[in-house]
C-alpha positions in Angstrom: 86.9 97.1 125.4 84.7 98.6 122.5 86.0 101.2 120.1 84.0 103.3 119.0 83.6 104.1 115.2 85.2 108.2 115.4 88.1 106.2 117.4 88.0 103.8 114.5 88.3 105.8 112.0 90.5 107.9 113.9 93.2 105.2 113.7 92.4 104.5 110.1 94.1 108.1 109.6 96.6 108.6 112.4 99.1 111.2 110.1 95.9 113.3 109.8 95.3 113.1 113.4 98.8 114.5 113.9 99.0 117.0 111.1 95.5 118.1 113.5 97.3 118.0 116.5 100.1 120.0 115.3 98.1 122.7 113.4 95.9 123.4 116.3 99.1 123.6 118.5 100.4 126.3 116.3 97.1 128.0 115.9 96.8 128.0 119.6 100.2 129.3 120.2 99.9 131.8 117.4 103.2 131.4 116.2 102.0 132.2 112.3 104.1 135.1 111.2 106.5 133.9 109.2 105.1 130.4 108.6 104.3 131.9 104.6 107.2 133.6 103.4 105.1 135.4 101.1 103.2 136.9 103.9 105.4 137.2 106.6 102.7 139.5 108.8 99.2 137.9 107.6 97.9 135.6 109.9 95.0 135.2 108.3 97.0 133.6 105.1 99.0 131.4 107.7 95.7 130.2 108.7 94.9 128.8 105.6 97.9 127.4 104.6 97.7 125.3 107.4 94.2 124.5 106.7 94.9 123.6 103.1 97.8 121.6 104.3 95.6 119.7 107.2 92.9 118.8 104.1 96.0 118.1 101.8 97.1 115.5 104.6 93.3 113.7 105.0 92.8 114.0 101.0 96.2 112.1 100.5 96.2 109.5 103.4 92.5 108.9 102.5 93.9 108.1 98.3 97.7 107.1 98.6 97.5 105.5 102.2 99.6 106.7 105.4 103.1 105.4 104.9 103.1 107.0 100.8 101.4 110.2 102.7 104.5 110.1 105.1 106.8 109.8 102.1 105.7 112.2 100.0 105.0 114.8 102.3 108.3 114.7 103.9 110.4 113.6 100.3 109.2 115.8 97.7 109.5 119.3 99.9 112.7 118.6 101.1 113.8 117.6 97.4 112.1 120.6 96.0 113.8 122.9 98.5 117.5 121.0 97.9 117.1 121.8 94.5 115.6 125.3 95.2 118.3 126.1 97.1 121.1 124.7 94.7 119.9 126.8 92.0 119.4 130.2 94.0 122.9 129.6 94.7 124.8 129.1 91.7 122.2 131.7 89.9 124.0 134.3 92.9 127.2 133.2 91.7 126.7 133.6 87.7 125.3 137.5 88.8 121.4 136.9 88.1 119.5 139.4 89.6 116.3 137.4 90.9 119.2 134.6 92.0 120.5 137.1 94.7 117.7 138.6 95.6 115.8 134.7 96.7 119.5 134.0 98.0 119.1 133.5 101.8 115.2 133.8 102.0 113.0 131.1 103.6 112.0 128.3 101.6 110.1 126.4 103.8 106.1 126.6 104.4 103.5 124.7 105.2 101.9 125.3 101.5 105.0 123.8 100.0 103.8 120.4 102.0 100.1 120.8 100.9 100.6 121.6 97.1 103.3 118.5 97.1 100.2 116.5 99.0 97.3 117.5 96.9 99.6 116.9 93.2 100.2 113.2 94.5 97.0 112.4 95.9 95.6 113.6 92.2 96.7 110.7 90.8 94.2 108.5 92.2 91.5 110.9 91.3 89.5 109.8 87.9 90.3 111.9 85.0 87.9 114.7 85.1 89.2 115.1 88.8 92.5 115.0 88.6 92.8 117.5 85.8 90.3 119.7 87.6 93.2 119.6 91.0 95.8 120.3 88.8 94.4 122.8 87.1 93.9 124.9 90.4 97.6 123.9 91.3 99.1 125.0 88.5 97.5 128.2 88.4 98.1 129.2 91.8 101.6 127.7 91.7 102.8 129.8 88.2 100.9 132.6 89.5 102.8 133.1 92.7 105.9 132.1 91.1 105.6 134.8 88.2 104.5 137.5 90.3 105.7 137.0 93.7 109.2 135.2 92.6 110.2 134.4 95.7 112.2 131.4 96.4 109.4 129.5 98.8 107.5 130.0 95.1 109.7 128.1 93.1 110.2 125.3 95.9 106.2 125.1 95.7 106.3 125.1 91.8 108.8 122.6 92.1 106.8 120.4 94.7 103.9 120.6 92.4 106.0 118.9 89.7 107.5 116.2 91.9 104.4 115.6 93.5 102.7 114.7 90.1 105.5 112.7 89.0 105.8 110.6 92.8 102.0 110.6 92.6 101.9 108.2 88.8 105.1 106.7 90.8 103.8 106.1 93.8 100.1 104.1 92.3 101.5 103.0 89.3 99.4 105.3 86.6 100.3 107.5 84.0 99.4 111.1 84.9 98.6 112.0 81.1 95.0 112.0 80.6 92.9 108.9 79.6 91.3 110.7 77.0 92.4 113.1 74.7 92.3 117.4 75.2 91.4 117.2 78.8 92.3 121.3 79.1 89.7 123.0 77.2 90.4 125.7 75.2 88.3 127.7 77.6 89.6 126.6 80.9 93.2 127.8 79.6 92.2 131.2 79.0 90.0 131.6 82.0 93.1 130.1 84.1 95.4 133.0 82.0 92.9 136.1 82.8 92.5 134.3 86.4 96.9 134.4 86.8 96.7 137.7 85.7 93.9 139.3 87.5 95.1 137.2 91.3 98.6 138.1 90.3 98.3 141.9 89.8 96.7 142.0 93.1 99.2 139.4 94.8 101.9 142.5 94.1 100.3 144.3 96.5 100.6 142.5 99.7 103.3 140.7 99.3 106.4 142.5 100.2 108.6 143.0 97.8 108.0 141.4 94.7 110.6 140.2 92.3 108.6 137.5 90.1 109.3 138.2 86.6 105.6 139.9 85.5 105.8 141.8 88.9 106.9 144.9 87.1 103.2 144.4 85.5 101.8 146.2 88.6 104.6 149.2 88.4 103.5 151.3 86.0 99.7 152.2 87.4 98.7 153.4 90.7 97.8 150.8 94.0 94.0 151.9 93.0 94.2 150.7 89.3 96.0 147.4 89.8 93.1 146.9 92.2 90.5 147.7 89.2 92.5 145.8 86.9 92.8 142.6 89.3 88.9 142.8 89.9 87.7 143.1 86.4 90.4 140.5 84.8 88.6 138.2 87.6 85.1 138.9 86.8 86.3 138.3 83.2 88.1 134.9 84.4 84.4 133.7 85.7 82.1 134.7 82.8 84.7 133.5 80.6 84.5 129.7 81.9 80.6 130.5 81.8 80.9 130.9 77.8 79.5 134.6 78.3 80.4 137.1 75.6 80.8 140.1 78.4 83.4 137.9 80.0 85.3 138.1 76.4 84.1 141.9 76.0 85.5 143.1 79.7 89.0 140.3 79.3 89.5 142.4 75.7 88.8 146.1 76.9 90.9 145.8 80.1 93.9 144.0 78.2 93.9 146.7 75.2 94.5 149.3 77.8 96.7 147.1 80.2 99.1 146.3 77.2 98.7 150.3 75.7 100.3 151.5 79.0 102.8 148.7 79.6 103.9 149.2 76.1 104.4 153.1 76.5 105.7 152.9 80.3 108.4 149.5 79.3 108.9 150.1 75.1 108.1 153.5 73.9 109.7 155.4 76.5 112.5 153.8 77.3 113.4 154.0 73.3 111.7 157.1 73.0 115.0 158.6 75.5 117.4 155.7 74.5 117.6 154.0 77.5 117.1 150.8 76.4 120.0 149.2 75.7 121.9 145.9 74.1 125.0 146.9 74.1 127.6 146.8 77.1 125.1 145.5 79.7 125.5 142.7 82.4 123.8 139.8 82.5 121.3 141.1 85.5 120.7 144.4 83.5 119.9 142.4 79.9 117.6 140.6 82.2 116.0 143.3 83.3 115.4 144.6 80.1 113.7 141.2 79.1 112.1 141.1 82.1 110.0 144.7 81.5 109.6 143.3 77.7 108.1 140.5 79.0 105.4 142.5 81.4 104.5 143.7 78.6 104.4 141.0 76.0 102.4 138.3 78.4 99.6 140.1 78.8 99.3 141.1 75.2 99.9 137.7 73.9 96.8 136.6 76.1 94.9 139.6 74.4 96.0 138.1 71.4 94.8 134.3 72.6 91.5 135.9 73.8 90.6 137.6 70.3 91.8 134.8 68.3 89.2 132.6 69.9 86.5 134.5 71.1 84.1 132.3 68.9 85.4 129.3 70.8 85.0 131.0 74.5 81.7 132.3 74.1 78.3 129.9 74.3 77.0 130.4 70.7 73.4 129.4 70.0 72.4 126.0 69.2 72.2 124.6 65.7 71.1 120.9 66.0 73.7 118.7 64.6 70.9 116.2 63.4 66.8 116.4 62.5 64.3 114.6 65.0 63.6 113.1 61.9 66.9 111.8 62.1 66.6 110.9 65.8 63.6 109.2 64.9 65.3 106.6 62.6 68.4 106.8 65.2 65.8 105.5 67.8 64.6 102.9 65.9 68.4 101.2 65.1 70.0 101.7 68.3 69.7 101.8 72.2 68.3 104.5 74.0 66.2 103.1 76.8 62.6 103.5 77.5 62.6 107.1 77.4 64.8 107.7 74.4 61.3 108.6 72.4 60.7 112.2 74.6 63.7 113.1 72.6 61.9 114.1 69.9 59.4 116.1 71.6 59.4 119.9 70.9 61.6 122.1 72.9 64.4 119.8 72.9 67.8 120.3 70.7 69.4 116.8 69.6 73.5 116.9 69.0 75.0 113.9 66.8 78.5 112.1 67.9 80.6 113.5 64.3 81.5 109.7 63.7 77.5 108.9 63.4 77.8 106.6 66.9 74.9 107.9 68.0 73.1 111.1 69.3 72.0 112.5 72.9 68.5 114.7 72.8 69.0 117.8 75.3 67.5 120.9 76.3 69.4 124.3 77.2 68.1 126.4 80.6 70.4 128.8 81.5 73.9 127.8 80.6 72.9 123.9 81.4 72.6 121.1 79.3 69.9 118.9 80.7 70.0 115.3 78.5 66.6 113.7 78.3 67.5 110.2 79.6 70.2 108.0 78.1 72.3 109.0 74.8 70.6 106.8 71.5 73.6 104.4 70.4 74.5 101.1 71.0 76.3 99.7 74.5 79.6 99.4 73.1 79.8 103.1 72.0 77.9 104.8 74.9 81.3 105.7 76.7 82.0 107.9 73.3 79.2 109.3 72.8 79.1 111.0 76.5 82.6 111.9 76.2 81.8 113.6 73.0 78.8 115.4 74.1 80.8 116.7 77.3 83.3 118.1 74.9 80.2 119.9 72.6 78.7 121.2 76.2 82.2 122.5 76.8 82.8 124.5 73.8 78.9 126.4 74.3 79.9 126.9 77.7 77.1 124.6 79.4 77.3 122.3 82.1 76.1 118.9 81.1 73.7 116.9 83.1 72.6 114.2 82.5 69.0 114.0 83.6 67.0 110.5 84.5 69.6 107.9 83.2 70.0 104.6 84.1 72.3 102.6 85.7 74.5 101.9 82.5 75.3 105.7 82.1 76.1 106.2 85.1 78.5 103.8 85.6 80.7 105.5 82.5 80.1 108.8 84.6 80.7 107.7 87.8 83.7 106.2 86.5 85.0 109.7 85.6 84.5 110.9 89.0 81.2 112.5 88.4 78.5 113.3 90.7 75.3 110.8 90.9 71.8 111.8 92.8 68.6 109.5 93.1 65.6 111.6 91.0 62.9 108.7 90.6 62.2 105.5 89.9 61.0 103.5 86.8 58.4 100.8 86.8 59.1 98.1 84.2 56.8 95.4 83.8 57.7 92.0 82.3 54.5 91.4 80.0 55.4 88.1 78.8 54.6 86.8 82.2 51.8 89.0 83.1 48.1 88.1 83.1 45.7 88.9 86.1 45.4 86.0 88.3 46.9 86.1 91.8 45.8 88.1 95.2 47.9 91.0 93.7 46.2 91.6 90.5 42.7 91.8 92.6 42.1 95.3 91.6 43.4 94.9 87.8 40.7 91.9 87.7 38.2 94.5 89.4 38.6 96.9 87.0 38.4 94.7 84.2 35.1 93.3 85.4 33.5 96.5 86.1 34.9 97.8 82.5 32.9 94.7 81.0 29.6 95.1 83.1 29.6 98.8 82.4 30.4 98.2 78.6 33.4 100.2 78.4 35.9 98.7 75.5 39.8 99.8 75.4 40.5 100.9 71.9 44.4 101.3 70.7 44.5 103.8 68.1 46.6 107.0 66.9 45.3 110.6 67.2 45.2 110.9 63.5 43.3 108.2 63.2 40.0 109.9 65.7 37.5 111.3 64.1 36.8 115.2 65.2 34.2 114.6 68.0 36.8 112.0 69.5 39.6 114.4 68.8 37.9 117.0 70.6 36.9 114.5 74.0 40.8 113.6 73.9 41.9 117.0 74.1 39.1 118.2 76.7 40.1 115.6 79.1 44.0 116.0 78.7 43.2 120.1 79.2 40.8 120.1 82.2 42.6 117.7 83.8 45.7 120.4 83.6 43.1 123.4 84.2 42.3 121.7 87.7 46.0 121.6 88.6 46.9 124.9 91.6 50.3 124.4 90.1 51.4 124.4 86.5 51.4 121.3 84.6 54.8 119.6 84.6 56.7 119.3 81.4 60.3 118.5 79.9 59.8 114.3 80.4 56.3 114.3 81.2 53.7 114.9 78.6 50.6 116.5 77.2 48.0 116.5 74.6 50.7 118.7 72.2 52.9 114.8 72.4 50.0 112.4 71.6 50.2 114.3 67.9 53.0 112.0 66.6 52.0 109.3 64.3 54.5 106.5 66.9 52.8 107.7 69.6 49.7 104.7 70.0 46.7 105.4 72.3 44.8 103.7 74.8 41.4 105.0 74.9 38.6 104.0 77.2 35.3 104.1 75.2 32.0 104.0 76.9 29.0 102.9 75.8 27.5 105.5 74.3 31.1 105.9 72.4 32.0 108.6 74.4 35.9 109.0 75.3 36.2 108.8 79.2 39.9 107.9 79.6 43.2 108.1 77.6 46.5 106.4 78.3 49.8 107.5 75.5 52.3 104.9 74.4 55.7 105.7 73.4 57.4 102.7 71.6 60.4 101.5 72.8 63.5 99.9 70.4 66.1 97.7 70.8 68.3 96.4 68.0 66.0 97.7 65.0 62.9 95.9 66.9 60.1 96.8 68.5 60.2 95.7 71.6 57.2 97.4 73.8 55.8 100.9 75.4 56.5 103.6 77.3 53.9 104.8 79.3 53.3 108.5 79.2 50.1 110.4 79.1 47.5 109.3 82.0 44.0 111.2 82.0 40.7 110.5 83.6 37.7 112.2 82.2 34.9 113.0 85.0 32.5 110.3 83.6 34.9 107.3 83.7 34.7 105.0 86.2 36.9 103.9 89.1 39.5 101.6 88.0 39.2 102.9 84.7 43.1 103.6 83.9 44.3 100.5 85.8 41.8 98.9 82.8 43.8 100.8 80.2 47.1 99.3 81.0 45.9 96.0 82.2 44.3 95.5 78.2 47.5 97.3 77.3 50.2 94.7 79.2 47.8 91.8 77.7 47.5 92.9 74.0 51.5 93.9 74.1 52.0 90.2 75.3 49.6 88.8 72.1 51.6 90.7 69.7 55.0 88.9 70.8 56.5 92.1 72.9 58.5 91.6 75.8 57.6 94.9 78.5 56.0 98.1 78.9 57.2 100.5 81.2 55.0 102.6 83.5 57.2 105.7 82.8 59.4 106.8 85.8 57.9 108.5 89.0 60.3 111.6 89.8 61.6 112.1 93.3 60.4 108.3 94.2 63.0 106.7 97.0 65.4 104.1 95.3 65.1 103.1 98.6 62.9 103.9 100.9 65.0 102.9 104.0 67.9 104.9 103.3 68.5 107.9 105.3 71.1 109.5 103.2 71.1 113.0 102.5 70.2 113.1 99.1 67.2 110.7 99.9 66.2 112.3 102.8 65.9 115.9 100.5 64.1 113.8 97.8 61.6 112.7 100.5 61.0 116.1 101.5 60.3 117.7 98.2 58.2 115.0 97.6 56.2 115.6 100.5 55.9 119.3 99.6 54.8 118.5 96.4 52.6 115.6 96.9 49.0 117.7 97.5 49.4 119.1 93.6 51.5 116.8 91.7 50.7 113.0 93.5 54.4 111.4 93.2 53.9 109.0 96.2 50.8 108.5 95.1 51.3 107.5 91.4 54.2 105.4 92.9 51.9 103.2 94.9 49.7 103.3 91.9 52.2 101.4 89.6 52.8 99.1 92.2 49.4 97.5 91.6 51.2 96.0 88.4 53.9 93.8 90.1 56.7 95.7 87.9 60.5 96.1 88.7 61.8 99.1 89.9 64.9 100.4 88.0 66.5 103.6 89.5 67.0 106.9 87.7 70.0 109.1 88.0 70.8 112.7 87.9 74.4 112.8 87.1 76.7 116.4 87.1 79.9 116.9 87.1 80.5 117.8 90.8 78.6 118.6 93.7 78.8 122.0 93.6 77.1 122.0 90.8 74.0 120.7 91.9 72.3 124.0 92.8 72.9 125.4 89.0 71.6 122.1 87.7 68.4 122.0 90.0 67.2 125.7 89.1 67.5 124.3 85.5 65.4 121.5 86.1 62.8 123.7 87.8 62.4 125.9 85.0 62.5 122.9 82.2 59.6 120.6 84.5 57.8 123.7 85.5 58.0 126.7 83.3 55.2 128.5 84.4 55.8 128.5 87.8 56.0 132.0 89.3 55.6 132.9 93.0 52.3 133.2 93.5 52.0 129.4 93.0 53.2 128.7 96.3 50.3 130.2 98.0 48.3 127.7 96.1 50.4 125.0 97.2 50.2 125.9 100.7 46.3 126.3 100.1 46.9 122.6 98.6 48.3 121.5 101.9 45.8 123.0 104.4 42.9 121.1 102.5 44.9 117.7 102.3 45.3 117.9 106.2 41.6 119.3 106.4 40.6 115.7 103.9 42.7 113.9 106.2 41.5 115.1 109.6 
């Protein structure tokens, strides 16, 4: 009998199927109420408890395996609500007041399970990841158990902590990070203001609240706490964007927060003596610490936030190095074939602080877009990323790195990061090249026609053109732009302003009445301290040159780069070009498409079949981000760094672009 692949995998994961069985049973039967003992009447919140624990169950059987998922979801709740239990009880006996109140509540629920689930399953999550999941654990955890302080809260608090600890057991890894200061300074304050903000409000619906900051909510009205809860949020999510209001509304809202905590927990009560050291019981000297501490917690993260405001908000960028600098950087270490657009203008360049090397970037919006691989040498690329992560962090950008090969990505994928396809380079191999061979027939075309037609390649620097040939140069990179319907590209592709650069070598084709008809740019590539070939960049066709006429230009290129003892030349890399053109992933599939709806102005598919006249290998490029979700963010970025002149009366020319392609075709 043949099984099919959902009953395949079905089997691969029979404790999920289970936990799925059982949650749409309860669902079905609507026996929620009481399931959350925080919310004893809010279905709704039952619902996705049982949700979280459902994904908690297929998260940790897909990382730890079925029998560990068994084991942990069944060991560390029942441990965390034995000792939960123990510890209500002999608090009750000693006479502390939250003790007797937890004493004989419900300890059990289905979030205990899924927060036990989700801290083990972490472990097997690379570092970024993991710290990410715990992060959100920890927050929601202390935030429930400070506010709410019910006993199911400190049995989830306390599966939280075994569930880390079984989940290093469990795989056999440490759960402290792999690399140093994994909690930014940043994500600790936005998770403060975020506690404070989610827990004001958590006082409101849950019934009675006994959580030691649950007096916070007392002193103002139901309307207030839900101002204050709001705004503390808002000022939670511009914080972790590095905004200054974020610090601006976190600091108003705390100064008055703390001003009427202080006067309704510490200036009144001494004000009419009624606070008190002397001849009190335990539960009344802990209530007394308790209203204290309503008040002191919020000011002490007032205090944190003014302290470092200059580290929480995204200051602008002073470059850590000269492209000067970068220049020389390029020249000693690694950066690939496209290290050189670095040092083009618009970009900002940050140096590692131990000198291992530098990554050339440019900020849109509050994201860091890298221009291809960091400059440093193999052995200290991991460092180098880390470090740059850590600068992005502190200016409150997301980093992404943008058209990196496979070597970067790697470190980053090792981290847990996010990779998408973006293009692919063409890199020929010049030491074999020459044009003999069926596939060269249109290289050897060219060149023929080139020689009948008395048309001469000439490899020269823009400084070095007279005025008139100057002048042709820039009139054919220009009007070759003016008769784009779209606006010329930019960020890694460029113009006329890049062949000003006395590395940048030209390729011009010369007629014979010594007229410019076609330029080709080189950028030089390094490896080691050596020269060892050309990137292609720069591609323009005046109206008098003649067919063929750039494959002429590289052709003489490829051979005089083989004469002078380099090794390749790459063709530059051809954005949104498959890595594979018979995968039908999603990402390739949405690549495809934007291609297509691009391909009437900009040509992608077509200067992709163009380089494969050359015979060159095809290396893929990489857009790497920290997670998926933040692929959106980091697209708009690239949009307005490849086309910053695009506004939306463009797409009606690029529909108009479409209507005469299918008219050309038909």
């Amino acid at each position: 009998m043949r099984i099919t692949p959902l009953v395949a995998r079905l089997r691969r994961y029979p404790v999920t199927v289970v936990v799925t069985a059982v949650t749409v049973a309860l669902v079905a039967a609507a026996r929620l109420n009481g399931s959350e003992p925080d919310f004893p009447h809010h279905p709704p919140v039952a619902c996705v408890a049982l949700l979280a624990l459902l994904v908690a169950t297929a998260v940790s059987e897909r990382a730890i395996g079925s029998v560990r998922t068994i084991v942990v979801g069944l060991v560390v709740p029942t441990v965390a609500i034995l000792l939960t239990r123990v510890a209500v009880t002999v608090g009750a006996a000693l006479g502390e007041a939250h003790a007797e109140v937890a004493h004989g509540q419900q300890l059990m629920a289905p979030s205990t399970v899924a927060v036990a689930l989700f801290a083990a399953s972490s472990a097997a999550l690379p570092t970024q990841r993991r710290w990410r999941v715990r992060t959100v654990l920890w927050t929601v955890t202390i935030t429930l158990l400070l506010f709410a302080g019910h006993g199911s809260d400190v049995a989830r608090a306390l599966a939280a902590l075994l569930g880390v600890a079984s989940g290093a057991l469990v795989l056999g890894r440490a759960s402290r990070p792999a690399r140093r200061d994994p909690l930014s300074v940043r994500t600790v304050v936005t998770a403060a203001l975020a506690a404070l903000g989610s827990g004001s409000l958590v006082t409101l619906v849950v019934p009675d609240p006994d959580g030691v900051l649950s007096p916070f909510a007392d002193a103002m009205t139901d309307r207030a706490v839900v101002l204050v809860g709001a705004l503390l949020l808002l000022a939670a999510w511009l914080v972790s964007h590095g905004r200054r209001a974020g610090v601006v509304v976190a600091v108003t809202v705390l100064v008055v927060v703390t001003a009427v905590l202080a006067d309704a927990f510490v200036i009144e009560p001494m004000t009419a003596d009624a606070l008190q050291w002397q001849g009190l019981g335990l539960d009344e000297i802990e209530w007394q610490i308790t209203l204290i501490g309503a008040w002191v917690v919020p000011a002490g993260v007032l205090l944190a936030v003014l302290l470092l405001r200059d580290r929480l908000v995204r200051g602008r960028f002073r470059a850590a190095t000269s492209t000067t600098d970068l220049v020389a950087m390029l020249r000693d270490g690694d950066a690939g074939t496209l290290g050189h657009m670095g040092t083009w203008r618009g970009n900002a360049v940050w140096s590692h602080p131990e000198g291992l090397g530098a990554v050339a970037y440019r900020v849109r919006g509050d994201v860091a877009l890298t221009v291809s691989d960091p400059v440093c040498c193999a052995d200290d690329r991991a460092a180098v990323i880390a470090g740059f992560v850590v600068h992005c962090d502190q200016n409150g950008w997301t980093p992404a790195f943008t058209s990196v090969h496979a070597p970067v990505r790697e470190v980053l994928a090792a981290e847990g990061w996010t990779a998408l396809p973006v293009g692919v380079e063409a890199v020929l191999d010049v030491t074999t090249f020459d044009l003999r061979g069926k596939r060269r027939q249109d290289l050897r075309t060219a060149s023929n026609r080139a020689d009948r037609e008395g048309v001469r390649d000439e490899w020269t620097r823009l400084e070095a053109l007279d005025a008139e040939q100057r002048a042709q140069v820039e009139a054919i990179c220009t009007r070759w732009a003016a008769d784009r319907r779209l606006p010329e590209m930019g960020f890694t592709l460029g113009g006329f302003r890049e062949l000003d650069d006395p590395d940048v070598r030209l390729a011009l084709a010369v007629d014979a009445e010594e007229r410019v008809v076609a330029v080709t740019s080189w950028l030089p590539v390094y490896a080691h301290g050596t020269l060892i070939g050309y990137t292609l960049d720069v591609m323009r066709r005046g109206d008098s040159g003649m067919p063929g006429v750039i494959e002429f230009l590289i052709a003489r290129t490829a051979l005089r780069s083989r004469e002078a003892g380099l090794t390749m030349l790459s063709l530059s890399g051809t954005p949104l070009a498959a890595h594979d053109p018979t995968a039908r992933g999603v990402l390739d599939r949405g690549s495809l498409l934007v291609s297509r709806v691009l391909e009437p102005v900009y040509g992608f598919r077509s200067l992709q079949r163009f380089k494969e006249k050359f015979g060159a290998a095809h290396e893929p490029l990489w857009l790497v981000v920290p997670t998926p979700l933040h692929v959106p963010r980091v697209a708009r970025a690239l949009a307005s760094a490849y086309v910053p002149g695009f506004r939306p009366r463009h797409l009606l020319e690029l529909g108009r672009a479409h209507r005469a392609a299918a008219g050309a075709r038909s």
